[in-house]
Every structure is written in C-alpha cells, then in structure tokens.
PLY file of the C-alpha trace (Angstrom):
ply
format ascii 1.0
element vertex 502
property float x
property float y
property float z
element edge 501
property int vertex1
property int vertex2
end_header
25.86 -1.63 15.85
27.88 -0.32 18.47
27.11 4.14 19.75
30.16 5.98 19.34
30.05 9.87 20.50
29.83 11.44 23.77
26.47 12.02 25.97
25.47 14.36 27.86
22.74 13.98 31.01
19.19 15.13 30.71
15.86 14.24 31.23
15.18 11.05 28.68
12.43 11.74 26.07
9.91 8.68 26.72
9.09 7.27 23.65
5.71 4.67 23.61
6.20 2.32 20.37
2.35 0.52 19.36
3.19 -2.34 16.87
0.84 -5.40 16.36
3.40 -7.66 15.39
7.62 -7.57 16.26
10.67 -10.10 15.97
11.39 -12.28 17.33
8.33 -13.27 18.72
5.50 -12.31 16.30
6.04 -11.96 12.37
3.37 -11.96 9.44
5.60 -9.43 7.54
8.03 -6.30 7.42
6.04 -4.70 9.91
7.59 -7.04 12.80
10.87 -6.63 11.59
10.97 -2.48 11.85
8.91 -2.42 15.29
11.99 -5.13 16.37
15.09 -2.95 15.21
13.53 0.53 15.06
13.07 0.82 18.57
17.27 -0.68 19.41
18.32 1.77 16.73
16.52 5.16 18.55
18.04 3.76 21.79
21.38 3.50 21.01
21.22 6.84 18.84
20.30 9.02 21.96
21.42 6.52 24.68
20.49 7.79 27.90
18.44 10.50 26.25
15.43 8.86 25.34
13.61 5.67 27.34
11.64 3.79 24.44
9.27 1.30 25.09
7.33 -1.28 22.71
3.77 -2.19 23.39
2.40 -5.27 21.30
-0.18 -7.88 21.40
-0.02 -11.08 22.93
0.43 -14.05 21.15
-0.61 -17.83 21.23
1.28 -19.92 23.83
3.02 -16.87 25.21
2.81 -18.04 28.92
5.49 -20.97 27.58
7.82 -18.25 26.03
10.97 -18.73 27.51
12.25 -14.80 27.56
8.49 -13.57 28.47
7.17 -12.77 31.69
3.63 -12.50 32.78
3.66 -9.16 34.97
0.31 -8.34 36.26
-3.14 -8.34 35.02
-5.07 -5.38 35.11
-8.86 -4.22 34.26
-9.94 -1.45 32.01
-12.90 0.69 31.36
-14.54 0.72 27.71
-17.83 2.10 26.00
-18.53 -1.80 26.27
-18.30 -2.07 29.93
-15.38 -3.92 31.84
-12.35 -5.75 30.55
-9.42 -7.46 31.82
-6.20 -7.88 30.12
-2.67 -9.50 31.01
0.16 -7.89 30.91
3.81 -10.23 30.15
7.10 -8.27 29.46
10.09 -9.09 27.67
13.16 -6.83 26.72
14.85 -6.56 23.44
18.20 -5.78 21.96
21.57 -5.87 23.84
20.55 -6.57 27.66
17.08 -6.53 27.00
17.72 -2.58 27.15
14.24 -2.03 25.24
11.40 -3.26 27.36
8.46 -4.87 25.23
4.51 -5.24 27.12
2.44 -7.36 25.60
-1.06 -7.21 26.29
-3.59 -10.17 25.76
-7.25 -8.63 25.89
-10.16 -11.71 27.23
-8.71 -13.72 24.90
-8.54 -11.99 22.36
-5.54 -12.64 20.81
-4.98 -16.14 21.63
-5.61 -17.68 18.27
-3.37 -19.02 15.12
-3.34 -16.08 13.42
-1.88 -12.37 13.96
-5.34 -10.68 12.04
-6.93 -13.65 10.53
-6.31 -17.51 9.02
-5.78 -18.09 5.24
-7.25 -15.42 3.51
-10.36 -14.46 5.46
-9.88 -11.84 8.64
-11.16 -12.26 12.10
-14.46 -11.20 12.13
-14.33 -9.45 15.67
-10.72 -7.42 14.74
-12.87 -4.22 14.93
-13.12 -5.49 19.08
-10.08 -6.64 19.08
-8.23 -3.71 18.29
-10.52 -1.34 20.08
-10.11 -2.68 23.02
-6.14 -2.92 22.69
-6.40 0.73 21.92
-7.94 1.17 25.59
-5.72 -1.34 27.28
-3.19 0.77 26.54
-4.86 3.74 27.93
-5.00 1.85 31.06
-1.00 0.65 30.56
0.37 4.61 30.45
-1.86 5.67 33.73
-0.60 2.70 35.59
3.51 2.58 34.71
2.85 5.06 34.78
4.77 6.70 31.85
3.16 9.38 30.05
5.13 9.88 26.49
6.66 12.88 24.97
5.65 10.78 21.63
3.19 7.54 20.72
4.47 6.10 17.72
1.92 4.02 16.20
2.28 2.08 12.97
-0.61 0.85 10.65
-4.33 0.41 11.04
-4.08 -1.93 14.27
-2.67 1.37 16.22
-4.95 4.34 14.22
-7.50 4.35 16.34
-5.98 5.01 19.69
-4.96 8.69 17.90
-8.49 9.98 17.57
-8.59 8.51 21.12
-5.83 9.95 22.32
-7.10 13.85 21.47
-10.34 13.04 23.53
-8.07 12.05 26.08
-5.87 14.55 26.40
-8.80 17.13 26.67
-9.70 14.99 29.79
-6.29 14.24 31.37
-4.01 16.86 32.05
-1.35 14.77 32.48
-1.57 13.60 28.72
-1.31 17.31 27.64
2.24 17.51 26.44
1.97 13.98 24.77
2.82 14.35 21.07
2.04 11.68 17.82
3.30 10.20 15.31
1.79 7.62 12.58
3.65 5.48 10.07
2.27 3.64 7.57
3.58 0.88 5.80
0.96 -0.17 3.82
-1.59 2.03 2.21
-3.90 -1.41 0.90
-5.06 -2.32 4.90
-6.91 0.55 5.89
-9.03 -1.34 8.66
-12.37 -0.75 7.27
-15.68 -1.81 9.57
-18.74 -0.35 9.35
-19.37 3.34 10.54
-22.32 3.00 12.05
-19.91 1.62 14.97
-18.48 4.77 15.64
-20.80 4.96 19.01
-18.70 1.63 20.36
-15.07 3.61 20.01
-16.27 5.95 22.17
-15.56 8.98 20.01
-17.99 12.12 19.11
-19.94 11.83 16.31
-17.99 14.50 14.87
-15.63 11.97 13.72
-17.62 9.84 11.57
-17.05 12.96 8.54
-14.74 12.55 6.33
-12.50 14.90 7.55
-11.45 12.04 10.31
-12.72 8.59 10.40
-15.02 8.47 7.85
-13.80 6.48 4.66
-16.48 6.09 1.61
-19.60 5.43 4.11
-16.92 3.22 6.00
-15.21 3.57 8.96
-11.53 3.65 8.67
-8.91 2.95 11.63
-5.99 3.97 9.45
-7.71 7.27 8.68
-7.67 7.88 12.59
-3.84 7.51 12.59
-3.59 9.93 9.46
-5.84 12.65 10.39
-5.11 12.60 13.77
-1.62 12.81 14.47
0.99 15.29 14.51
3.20 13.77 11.66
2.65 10.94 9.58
5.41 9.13 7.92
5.02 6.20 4.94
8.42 4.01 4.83
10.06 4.88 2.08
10.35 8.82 0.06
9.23 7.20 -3.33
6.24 5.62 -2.08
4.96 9.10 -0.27
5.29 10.70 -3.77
3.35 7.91 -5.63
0.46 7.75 -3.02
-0.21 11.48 -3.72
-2.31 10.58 -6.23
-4.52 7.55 -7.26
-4.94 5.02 -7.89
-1.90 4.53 -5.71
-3.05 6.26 -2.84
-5.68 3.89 -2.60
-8.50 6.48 -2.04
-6.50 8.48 0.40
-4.06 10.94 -1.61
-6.31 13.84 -0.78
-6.27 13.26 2.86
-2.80 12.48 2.78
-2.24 15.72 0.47
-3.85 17.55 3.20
-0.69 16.80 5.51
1.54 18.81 3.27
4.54 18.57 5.11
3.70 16.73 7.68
3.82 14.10 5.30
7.29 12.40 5.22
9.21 9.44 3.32
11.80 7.76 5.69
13.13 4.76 4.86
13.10 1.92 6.31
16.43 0.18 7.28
17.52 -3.38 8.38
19.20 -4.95 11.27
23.10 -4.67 10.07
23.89 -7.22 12.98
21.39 -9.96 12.84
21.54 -10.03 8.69
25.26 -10.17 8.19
27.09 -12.75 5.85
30.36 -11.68 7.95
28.95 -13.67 11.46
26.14 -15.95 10.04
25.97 -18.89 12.12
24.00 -20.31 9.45
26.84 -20.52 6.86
29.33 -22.63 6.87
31.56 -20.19 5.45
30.58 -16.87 5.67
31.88 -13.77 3.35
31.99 -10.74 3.07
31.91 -7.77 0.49
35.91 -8.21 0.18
36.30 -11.76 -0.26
32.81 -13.34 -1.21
33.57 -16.38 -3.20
32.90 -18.39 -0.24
29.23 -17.74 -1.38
29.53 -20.50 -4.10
29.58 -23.10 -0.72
26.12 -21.31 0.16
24.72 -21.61 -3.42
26.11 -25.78 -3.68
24.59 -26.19 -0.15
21.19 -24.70 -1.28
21.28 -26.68 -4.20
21.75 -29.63 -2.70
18.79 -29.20 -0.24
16.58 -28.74 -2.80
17.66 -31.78 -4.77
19.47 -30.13 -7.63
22.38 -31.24 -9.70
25.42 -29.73 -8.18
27.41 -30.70 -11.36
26.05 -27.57 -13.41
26.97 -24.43 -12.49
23.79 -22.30 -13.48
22.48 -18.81 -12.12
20.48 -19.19 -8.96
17.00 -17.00 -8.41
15.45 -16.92 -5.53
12.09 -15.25 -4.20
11.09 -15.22 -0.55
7.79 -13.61 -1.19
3.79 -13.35 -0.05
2.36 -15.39 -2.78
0.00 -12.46 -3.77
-1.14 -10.12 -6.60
0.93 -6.96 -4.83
3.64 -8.79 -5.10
3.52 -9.70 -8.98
3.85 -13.28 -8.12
1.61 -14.05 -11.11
3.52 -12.08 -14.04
6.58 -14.09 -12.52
5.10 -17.37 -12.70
4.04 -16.69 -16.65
7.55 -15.59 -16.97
9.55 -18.09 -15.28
7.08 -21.13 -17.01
7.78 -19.63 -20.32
11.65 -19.07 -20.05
11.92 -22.77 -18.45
9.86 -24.64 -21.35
12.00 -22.72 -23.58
15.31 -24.12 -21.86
16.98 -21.13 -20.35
19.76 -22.09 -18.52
18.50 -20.97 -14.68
17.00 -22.16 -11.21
15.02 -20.68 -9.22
13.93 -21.02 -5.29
10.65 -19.78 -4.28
9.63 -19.70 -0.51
6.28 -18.10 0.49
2.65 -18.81 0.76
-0.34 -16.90 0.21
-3.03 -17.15 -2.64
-4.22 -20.86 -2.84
-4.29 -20.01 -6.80
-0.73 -19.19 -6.55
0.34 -22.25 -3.79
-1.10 -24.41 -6.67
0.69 -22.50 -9.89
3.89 -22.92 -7.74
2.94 -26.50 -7.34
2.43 -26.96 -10.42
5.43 -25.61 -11.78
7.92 -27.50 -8.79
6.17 -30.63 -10.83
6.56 -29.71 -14.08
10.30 -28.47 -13.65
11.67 -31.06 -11.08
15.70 -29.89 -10.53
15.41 -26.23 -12.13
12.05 -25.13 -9.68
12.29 -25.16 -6.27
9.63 -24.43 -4.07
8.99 -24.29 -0.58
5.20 -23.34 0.86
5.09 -21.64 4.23
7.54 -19.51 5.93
11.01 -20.58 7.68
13.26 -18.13 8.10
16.24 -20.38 8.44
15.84 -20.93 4.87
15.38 -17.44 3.96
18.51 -16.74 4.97
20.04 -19.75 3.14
18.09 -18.38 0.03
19.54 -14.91 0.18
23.21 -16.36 0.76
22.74 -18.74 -1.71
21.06 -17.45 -5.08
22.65 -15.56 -7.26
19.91 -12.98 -8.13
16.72 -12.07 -5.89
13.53 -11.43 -8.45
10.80 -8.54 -6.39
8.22 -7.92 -9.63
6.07 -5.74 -6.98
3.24 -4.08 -8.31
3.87 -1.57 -5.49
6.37 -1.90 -2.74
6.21 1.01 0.57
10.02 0.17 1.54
11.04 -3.84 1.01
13.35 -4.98 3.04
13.92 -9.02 1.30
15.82 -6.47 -1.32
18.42 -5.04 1.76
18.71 -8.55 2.91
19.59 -9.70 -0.29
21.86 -6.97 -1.15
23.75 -7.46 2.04
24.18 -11.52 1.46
25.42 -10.03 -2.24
22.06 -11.41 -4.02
21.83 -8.98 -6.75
18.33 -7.90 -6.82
15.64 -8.02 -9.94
12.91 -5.57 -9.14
10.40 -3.28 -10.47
11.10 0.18 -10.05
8.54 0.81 -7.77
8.35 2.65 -4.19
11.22 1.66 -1.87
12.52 -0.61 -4.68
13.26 2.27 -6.78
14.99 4.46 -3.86
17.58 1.33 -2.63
18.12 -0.33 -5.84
20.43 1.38 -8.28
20.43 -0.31 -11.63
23.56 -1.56 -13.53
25.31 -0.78 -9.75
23.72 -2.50 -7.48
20.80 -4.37 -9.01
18.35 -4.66 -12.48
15.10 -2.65 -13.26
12.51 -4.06 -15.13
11.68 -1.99 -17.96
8.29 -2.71 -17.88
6.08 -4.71 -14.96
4.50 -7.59 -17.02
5.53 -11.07 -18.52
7.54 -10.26 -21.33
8.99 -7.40 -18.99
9.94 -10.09 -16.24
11.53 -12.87 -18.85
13.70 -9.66 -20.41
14.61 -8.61 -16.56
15.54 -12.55 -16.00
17.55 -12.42 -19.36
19.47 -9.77 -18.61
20.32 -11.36 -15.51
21.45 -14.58 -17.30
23.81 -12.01 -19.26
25.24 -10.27 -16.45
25.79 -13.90 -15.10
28.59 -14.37 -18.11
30.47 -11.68 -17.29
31.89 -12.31 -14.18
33.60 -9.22 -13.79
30.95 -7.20 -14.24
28.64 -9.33 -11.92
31.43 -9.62 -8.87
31.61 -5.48 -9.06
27.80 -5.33 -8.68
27.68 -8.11 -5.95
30.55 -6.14 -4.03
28.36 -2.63 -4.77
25.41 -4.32 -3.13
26.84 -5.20 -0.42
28.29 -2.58 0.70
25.29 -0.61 0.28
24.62 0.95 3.90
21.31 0.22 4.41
21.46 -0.07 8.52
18.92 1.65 10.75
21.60 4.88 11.70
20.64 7.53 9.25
17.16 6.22 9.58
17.04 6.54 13.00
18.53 10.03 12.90
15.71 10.94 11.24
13.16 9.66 13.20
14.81 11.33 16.04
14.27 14.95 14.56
10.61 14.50 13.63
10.03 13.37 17.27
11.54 16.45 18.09
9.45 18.58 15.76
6.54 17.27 16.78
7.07 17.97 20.73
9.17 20.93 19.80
11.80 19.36 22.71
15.19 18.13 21.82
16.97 15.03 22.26
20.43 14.31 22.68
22.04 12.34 20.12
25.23 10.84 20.32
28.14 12.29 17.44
28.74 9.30 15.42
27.03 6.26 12.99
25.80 3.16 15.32
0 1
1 2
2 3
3 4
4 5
5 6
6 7
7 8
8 9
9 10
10 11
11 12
12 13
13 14
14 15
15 16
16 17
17 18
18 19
19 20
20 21
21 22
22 23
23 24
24 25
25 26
26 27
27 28
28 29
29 30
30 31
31 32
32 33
33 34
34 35
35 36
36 37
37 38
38 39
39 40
40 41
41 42
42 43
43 44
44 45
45 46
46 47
47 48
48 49
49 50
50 51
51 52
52 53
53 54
54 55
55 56
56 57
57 58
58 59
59 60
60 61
61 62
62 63
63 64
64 65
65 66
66 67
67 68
68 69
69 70
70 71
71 72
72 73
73 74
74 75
75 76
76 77
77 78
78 79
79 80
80 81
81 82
82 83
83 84
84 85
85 86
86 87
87 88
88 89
89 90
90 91
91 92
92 93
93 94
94 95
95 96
96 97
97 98
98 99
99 100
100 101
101 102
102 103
103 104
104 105
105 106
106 107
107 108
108 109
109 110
110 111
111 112
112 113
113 114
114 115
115 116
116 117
117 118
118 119
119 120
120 121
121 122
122 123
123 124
124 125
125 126
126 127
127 128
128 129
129 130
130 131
131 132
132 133
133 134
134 135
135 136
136 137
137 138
138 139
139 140
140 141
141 142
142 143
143 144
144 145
145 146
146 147
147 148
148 149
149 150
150 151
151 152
152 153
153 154
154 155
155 156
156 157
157 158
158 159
159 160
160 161
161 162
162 163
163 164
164 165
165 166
166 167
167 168
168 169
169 170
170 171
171 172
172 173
173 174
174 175
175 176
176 177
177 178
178 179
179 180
180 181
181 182
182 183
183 184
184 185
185 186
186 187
187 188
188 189
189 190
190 191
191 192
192 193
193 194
194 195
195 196
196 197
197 198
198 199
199 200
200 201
201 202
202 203
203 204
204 205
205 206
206 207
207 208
208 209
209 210
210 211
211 212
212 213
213 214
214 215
215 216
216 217
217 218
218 219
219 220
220 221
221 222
222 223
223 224
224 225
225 226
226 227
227 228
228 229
229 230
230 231
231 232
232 233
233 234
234 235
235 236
236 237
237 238
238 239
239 240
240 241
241 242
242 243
243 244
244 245
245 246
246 247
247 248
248 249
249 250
250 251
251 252
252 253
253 254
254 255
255 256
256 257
257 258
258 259
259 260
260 261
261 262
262 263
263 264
264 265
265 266
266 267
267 268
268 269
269 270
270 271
271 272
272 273
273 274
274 275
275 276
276 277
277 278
278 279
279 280
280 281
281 282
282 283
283 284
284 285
285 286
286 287
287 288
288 289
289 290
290 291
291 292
292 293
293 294
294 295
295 296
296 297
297 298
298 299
299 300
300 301
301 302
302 303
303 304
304 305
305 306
306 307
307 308
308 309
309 310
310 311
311 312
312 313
313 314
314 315
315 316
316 317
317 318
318 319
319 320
320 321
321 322
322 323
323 324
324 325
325 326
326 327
327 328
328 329
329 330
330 331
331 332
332 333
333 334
334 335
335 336
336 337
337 338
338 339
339 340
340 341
341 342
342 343
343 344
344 345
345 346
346 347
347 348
348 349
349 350
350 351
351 352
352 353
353 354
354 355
355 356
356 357
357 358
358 359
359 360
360 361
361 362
362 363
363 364
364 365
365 366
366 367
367 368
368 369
369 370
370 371
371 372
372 373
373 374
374 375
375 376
376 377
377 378
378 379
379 380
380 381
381 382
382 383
383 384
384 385
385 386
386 387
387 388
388 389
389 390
390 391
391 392
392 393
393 394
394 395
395 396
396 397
397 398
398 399
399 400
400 401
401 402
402 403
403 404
404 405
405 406
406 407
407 408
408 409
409 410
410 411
411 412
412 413
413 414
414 415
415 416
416 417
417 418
418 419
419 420
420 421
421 422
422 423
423 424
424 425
425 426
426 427
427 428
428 429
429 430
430 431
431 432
432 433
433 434
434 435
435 436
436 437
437 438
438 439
439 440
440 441
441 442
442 443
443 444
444 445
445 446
446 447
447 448
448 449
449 450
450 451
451 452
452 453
453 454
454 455
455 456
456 457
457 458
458 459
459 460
460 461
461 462
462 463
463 464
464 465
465 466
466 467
467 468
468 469
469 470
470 471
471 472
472 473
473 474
474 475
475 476
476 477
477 478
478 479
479 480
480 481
481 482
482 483
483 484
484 485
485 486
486 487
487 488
488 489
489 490
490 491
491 492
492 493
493 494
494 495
495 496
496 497
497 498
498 499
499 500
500 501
C-alpha cells in the first residue's frame, strides 16, 4: 500500500490503539490480524496527521524477541495496592513507523496461552486484565501522550472505558480524550462475578445494568459498550443481526440503546502481506490476470499431504477454529457422507479446537486416507499454501462478525463456500464471487459442496468467478477512511487525510 495525495502540516491527532493480541508477534485469531494492519492503514491514510500507537500485552519469551526491546519498567497504583510492570517496544509496518508497547504485569502474562490453555480460561484473567487496564493509565501519564482517541477492541480493553470517565473527572489533562470500542465478537463478553466491582475501583453506581452489570454478572465488554463515545462491530451485517436475539447474545437492547452510535465497518486485510502476485511462498505466483500458475500451488499441496497427483479433482480447504461457531460439525456430517458416497473431491482441513472435533477430524483423515487431509494446530505457512492451493474455501459459520480466511481466500482466487451470515454475507457475492448455502445444516452443506463440484466442470464459468474474487478490493483503504471520520466525530476535531486509495 503505498499514500498517494498531498499533506498538509498540523498538529497530529494521537491515536492510543489497546489490543490483547497483534501480528506478528501474538495471534489466537482475527483479532491480531486487524490490531496489526489497522493501525499501518490509519497511518498512512493521514500521514503526518495522526501519531498512532499500539499498546498490547506481553508475551512468553518476549525478552528473546529479536525486533523487541525492553524499555523501562515502571510501578503503578491499583485498588489492590502496588504493581510493577515492564515495558518492551517494537515498531510495526514500513520503518517500524507504528510504535507497539507491550506491557507484562508481575507476571502476568508470561504463560502458554493468550487467555487460557485448551478449552478452560485462566482463572485470574479478571486480575489480569484489570491491572493491564491500570498499567496503561500509568503508560499515558508517563510518555506522556494523552490521546485525542483510545481505541479499544473486545472485552480484554472494556474495562479501562468505565475507568477512563472516572479518570477524566480527576485529571484534567485527560479531559479532551475521546473513545471508541469495537467489538469483534459478541460470544466473549468477559463475565466474572459482580460482587468484584469494589476491586476495579469503580462506584457502585456501575454495577446496574445500565453499565457493567450483565444478568447478576459483571461484564468487561459491557464497560466498553456503555461507556464509550462510539462503538463499532466489524462488519454492517453483523450490527443489524445483533439487534436482536438470540444473536445479540443478551446485549441487543444495550446495543439498541447506541442508536447511531452504533456502526458496521468492515474489516479489511493486509493487501501486501496476502498477495499471490509477491508470495515468497509460491513457487509461481499469479495473479487475477494470468492465474493458471495456481494449478503448481494445488499439485504442490497435494503432494504434501500425500495425495495422488495423477487425478485432477476439486480441492477444499478449511483453515478454521474447530468449534460449534464455526459449523465445523454440520461440515464433518457433510463431508463424511459425500465421501462414503464417492464424490469426486479433497479436502484440507487445518485448525484445532474442540477435542470432540480434533477426534471427528481424526477420524475421518483415517477413514479417507488420500481424499481427507488434516492438519491439527495452527501454521500459518500452510495456511497460505491452503488458500493458494484449493480450489474452493468451505466457512459453514453459524455466525461470522467480519471473516477474514474468506478475503484471504478470495485474494489467492479460492472461491469461497459460506453461509450467508454476518461479514460472510456483506464480502461474498454469490454466483460472482463465491456460493451461499441455502440453508446452514448437513444436507445444506453437501448441496453447497455439490454445487461446487458443478461449477468445477465448467471451467469458464469457474475461471470468471476466480478472476471476480480476486479482484475483489478488500484492502484496509476505504476501511480506514472510515475509521478516520468516526474518530473525528467523536472528538469533533479533524484530521487530514491524504487525496487518494493507499
């Protein structure tokens, strides 16, 4: 992505990013892969005219990064008494231009897991993330750099918003700092019991349910909802669904409340580091006007799963969370029945998640030896290959706040199968640029896989819709754009913006 446009000179808008997890150093999910791109993409659209920086946790082995620096270490004040955090810096995107401050709390965060190991959370992540929340506190006073905007994103961040007003009341300095919230996933909420509202260090008066207070719980994604300025979700067809329920997972009247202030922006992907064109990963890479080089991608992924490279068969692959939000189940039902019944397809699956589902997977690698791959775990080396590779890209979410495996795909001309669902439904056009399920359930999935099979015979047809897809702009430009102007509304300050698409 490279700023075209002219700039003018004035007084940068100080952005402050909060994201528990970010690329390339710390991934469970999409999460780390917008806090790692967002942030480039609002630089380069204002330039000089905003000064963003990313605060994260600290990770396991950090002091051995290579591109991380321990700074300083610092101590804190909380309800608790005395902590003491480290502080290690990095810088991302072209020239490290975006700084990135990690901050490892006593510990804290020095473990093998972002929020927990296997399926069970860490039982002290109410701690954990509280007394992030006041580390950073501690981080703006002593940059110093007090933000025209916070940005948080997700549960780990809410609670530094309700923290934040009591703040400001108290600090002058923090009296022109503005909010924002985005959430990307309405099923964590960050639920802990509310009789530990005294240990945040908040009034009682936010224990009702008009702020914290979440069906006799306490609720750190609340805080970030009620108690920001704007709140965003990540795509415009998953803020419609979780108006009501059961979608909005308890919270469409809160979230109704916000009216306006209520926005679907989508998410977008990183145009430079997921590009076919400049792959260093493909041997021959392609491109939406010339990509039959992708058959070398699909005969190399074949081969390193051990399949017969004499047959030339429709690829599917899945680079998933083995979980129910994800529909892995209705696609295991489906893909069993359609291979026992001989359908001429393979299929890739890498992802782990529900030990049920590792073993169903298992199972059906065993039963199905050269037509099922299946790789536990995540690598995103393979990923990549997976995407290039496979012909078709089956997403049977249950629900789905943006996606992103569906840009990926699109871009490395992986014609996605997906429920019509959330983000799905607002990137994937059917009969363009990918397939709808008709309905979300077995027989639903094996018709979706059929029709796939049938597009797969008709070349023509299915080289049009792999060109569509990838030239489907799905980059971070628009996006960014529109982050841009809700920062402004919020602090009711403009921001120059350079003329032109990054």
């Amino acid at each position: 992505m490279k700023p075209s446009g002219k700039q003018q000179s004035s007084p940068p808008f100080k952005v402050l990013y909060l994201s528990s997890e970010i690329v390339p150093f710390l991934k469970s999910g999409g999460l780390a892969d917008v806090a790692g791109s967002l942030p480039i993409a609002l630089k380069m659209a204002a330039l000089d005219g905003i000064d963003i920086r990313v605060v994260t946790t600290a990770f396991k082995g950090i002091r051995k990064h290579p591109s991380i620096k321990l700074q300083r270490s610092f101590s804190f004040s909380t309800p608790s008494g005395q902590c003491k955090a480290d502080l290690f810096h990095a810088g991302i995107g072209a020239g490290g231009r975006v700084p990135v401050y990690f901050i490892g709390v006593d510990d804290l965060f020095e473990r093998d897991g972002i929020y927990g190991e296997g399926e069970t959370e860490y039982p002290d992540n109410f701690e954990r993330y509280l007394f992030w929340s006041y580390a950073i506190r501690e981080l703006i006073r002593s940059e110093p750099f007090i933000p025209d905007i916070v940005h948080g994103n997700d549960w780990q961040t809410g609670l530094l918003f309700p923290l934040l007003q009591i703040w400001k009341d108290e600090d002058k300095e923090l009296a022109g700092t503005h909010t924002l919230f985005t959430i990307h996933n309405l099923a964590y909420k960050g639920l802990f019991p509310l009789n530990r509202l005294p240990e945040t260090g908040l009034p009682k008066r936010y224990g009702h349910f008009s702020r914290l207070e979440f069906y006799g719980q306490l609720s750190f994604l609340k805080g970030g909802i009620c108690c920001t300025d704007i709140v965003t979700t990540v795509s415009p067809g998953y803020r419609n669904e979780v108006l009501k329920e059961p979608e909005g997972e308890g919270l469409s009247g809160t979230l109704g409340v916000r009216g306006q202030r209520f926005v679907g922006v989508l998410n977008g992907m990183d145009t430079e580091r997921w590009n076919p064109e400049t792959d260093p990963l493909l041997k021959s890479p392609f491109s939406a006007k010339d990509h039959s080089p992708k058959n070398l991608a699909k005969q190399d992924l074949s081969k390193r799963f051990g399949f017969d490279e004499t047959h030339d068969l429709p690829m599917i692959g899945m680079v998933t969370r083995m979980t129910g939000q994800k529909g892995i189940d209705l696609a295991f039902s489906a893909i069993e029945a359609l291979l026992r019944n001989n359908e001429p397809f393979r299929i890739i699956v890498l992802g782990s998640g529900s030990p049920v589902l590792e073993k169903k997977a298992k199972e059906l690698a065993s039963n199905y030896k050269g037509m099922f791959g299946l790789r536990l775990g995540f690598d995103d080396e393979l990923a990549r290959r997976i995407y290039a590779g496979s012909d078709f890209f089956l997403m049977p979410s249950r629900f789905e706040p943006c996606g992103l495996s569906q840009m990926y795909a699109m871009r490395y001309g992986s014609i996605p199968i997906v429920n019509p669902t959330g983000g799905l439904k607002d990137t994937v056009s059917p009969g363009k640029t990918g397939l709808w399920l008709e309905t979300l359930s077995v027989d639903g999935i094996k018709q979706g896989i059929l029709g796939a099979l049938q597009l797969y015979a008709d070349p023509a047809t299915l080289n049009q819709c792999r060109t569509n897809a990838m030239r489907e702009e799905n980059g971070w430009w628009k996006r960014a754009e529109q982050y841009l102007g809700l920062y402004e509304d919020a602090s009711g300050r403009k921001i120059l913006k350079i003329t032109g698409p990054l």
